[in-house]
C-alpha positions as CSV (number, residue, x, y, z in Angstrom):
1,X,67.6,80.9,106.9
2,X,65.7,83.4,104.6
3,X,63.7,81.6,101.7
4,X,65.0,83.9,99.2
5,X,68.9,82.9,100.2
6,X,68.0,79.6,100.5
7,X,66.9,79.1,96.6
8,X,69.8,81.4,96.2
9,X,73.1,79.4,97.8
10,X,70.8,75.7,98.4
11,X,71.7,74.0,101.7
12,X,75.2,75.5,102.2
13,X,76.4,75.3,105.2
14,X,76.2,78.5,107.4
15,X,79.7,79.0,107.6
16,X,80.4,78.8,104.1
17,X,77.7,81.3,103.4
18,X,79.3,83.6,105.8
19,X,82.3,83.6,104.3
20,X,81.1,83.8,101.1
21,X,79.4,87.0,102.0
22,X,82.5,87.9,103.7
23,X,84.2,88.0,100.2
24,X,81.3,89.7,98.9
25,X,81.8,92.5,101.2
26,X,85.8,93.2,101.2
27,X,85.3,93.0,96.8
28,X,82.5,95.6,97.3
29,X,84.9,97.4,99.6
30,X,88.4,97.4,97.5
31,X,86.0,98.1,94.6
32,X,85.0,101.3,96.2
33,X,88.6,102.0,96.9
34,X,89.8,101.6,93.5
35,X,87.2,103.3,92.1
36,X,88.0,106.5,94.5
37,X,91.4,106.5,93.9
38,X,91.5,106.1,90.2
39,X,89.5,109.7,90.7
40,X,91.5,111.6,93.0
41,X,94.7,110.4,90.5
42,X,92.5,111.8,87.7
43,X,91.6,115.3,89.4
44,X,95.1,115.9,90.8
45,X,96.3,115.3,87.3
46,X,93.9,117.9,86.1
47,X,94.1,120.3,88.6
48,X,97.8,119.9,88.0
49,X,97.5,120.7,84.2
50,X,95.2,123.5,84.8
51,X,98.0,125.0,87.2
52,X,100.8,124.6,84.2
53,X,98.5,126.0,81.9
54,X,98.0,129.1,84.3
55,X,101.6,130.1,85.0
56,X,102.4,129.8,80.7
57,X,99.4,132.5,80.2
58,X,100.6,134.4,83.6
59,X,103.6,134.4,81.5
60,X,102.6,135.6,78.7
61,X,100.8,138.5,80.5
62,X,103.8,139.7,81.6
63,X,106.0,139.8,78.6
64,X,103.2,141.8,76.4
């Protein structure tokens, strides 16, 4: 085992390590999902206001 993860986790056993890097992993993972979602909700919800706000002035166009 690497020095560095050594000092890091002591003498853990290898299979606990694994699976504690295992965690690691699918929390880095769902974190990324979240954080890509969260932005897609946000843009559709802008792109949908900009859209509302565009037919009112299209309106508005047409009545002058």
């Amino acid at each position: 085992m690497d020095p560095v993860i050594r000092k890091l986790f002591g003498n853990m056993p290898i299979s606990q390590l694994n699976d504690v890097q295992l965690a690691n992993a699918k929390s880095k993972q769902q974190n990324t999902v979240l954080f890509l979602g969260v932005g897609i909700a946000v843009l559709g919800v802008t792109a949908y206001s900009l859209y509302k706000q565009n037919v009112v002035l299209k309106a508005r166009i047409v009545k002058r």
